[in-house]
N, C-alpha and C positions, 0 to 999 in steps of 0.2 A: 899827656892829657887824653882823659879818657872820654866818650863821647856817647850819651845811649838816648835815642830818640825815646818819646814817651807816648800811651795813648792814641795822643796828638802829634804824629810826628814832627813837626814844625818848632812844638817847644821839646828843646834838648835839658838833659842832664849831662851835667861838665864836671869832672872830677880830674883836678889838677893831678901833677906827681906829685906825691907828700915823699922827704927826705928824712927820716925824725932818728934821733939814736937817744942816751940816755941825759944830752942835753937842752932836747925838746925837737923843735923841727923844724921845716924851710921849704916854702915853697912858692911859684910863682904864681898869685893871685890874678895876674891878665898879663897879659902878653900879645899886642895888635893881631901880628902876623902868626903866629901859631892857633889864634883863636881864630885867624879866616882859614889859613888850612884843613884846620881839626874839626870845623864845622862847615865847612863851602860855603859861608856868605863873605859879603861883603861890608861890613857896618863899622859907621863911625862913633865912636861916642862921646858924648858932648858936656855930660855934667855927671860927678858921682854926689850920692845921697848917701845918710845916715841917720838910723835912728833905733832909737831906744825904746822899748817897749815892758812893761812888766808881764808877767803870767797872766794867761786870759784876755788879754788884748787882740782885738781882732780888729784888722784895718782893711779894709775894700769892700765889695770889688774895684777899682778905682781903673777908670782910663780917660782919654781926651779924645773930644769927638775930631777935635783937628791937632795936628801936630801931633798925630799919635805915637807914642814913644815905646822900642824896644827896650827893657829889661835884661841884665845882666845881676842877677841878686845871689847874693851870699850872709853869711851868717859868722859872725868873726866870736860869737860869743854867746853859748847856749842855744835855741832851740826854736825852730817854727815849724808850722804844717802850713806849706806855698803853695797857694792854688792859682791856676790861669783859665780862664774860658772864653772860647775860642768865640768873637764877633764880628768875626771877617764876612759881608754879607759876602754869599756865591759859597761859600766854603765849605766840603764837606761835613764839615767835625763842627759846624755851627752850631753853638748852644751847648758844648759837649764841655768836660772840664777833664784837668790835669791835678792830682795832686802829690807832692813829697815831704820827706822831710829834710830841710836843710839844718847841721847842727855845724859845730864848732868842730865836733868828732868826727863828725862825715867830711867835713872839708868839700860838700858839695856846691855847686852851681847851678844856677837854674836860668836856662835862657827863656824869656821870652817875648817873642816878637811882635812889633806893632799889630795892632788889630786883635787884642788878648783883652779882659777887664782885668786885674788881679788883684791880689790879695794876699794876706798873712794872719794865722792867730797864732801866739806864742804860746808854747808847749812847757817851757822851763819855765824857774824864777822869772826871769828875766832875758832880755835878747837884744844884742846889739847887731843889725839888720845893714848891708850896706849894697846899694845897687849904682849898679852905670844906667847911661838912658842916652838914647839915640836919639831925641829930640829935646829939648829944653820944658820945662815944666808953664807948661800954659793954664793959668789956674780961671780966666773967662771958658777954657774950654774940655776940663777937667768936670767929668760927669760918675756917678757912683749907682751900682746897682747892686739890689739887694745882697747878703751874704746867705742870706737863707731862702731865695727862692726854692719853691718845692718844685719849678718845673724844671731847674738847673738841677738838685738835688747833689748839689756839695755834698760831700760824709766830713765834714769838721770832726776833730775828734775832742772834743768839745766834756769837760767834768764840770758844768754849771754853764750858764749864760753866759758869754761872753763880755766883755770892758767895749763900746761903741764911744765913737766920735761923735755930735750932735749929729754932724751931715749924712757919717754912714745910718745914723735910726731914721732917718728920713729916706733911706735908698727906695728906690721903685725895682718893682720886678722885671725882669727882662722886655717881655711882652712889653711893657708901656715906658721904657727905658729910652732915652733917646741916645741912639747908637752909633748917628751921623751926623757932618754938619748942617744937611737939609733938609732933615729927620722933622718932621710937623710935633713931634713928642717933646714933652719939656726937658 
């Protein structure tokens, strides 16, 4: 396992060993104890997700002001551009973003840790999207901030307007985002 901090050092890129010969290939998608070695944390993970997205789909920023939950995201099927941005108040790299691209071909990983909003728009056809998460999915306390704020300045790599959720077109820009639990912002 390969291991390259980003930007943001905090959110890593994890590139397992791919095994492949000319009858496809094999490899270990998680693994507890080599993913606390190869990365020095400690984390447990508690629920995996899945989901499906077509071309031009764009889902986040998305995080929970309580129960904020660590990200483990892969891509078992075509293509995204994964963005994180860092909302840790105190934090250096506050307000700053992370982006890659996780494909099917890359066989890459994308850590990112609690205190991140994040996000995905689909590159390919299509994309079948699968992440672990270190807290359980609290949706009273699940908050979304813009994808296009200009004071974030995402570079989406974006050929049209993106496919939105109702809730992601209603997101608020950072500034009036509520980014905590005792946060006075809605």
């Amino acid at each position: 396992m390969k291991i390259t901090p980003t930007a943001i050092p905090d959110v890593l890129i994890i590139e397992p060993k791919v095994f492949g010969d000319e009858r496809g290939f094999f490899l270990e998608s998680f693994n507890q104890r080599a993913f606390n070695q190869a990365t020095g944390l400690d984390v447990q993970f508690v629920q995996d997700n899945h989901s499906r997205s077509a071309r031009g789909v764009l889902r986040g920023l998305h995080y929970q002001v309580q129960q904020p939950q660590g990200k483990l995201v892969r891509v078992v099927r075509g293509a995204v551009f994964d963005v994180a941005v860092d909302i840790r108040e105190g934090s250096l790299t506050w307000g700053q973003w992370v982006g890659t691209e996780l494909s099917e071909g890359n066989q890459r990983q994308l850590w990112v840790p609690p205190g991140f909003a994040h996000g995905f728009l689909v590159t390919s056809g299509s994309a079948d999207y699968l992440y672990k998460t270190t807290d359980y999915y609290a949706p009273e306390h699940e908050r979304c901030m813009a994808w296009n704020d200009p004071a974030i300045g995402i570079q989406w790599p974006l050929d049209g307007p993106p496919q939105l959720s109702a809730r992601d077109m209603m997101a608020r820009p950072m500034a009036s985002a509520k980014l905590r639990a005792n946060s006075p912002l809605g």
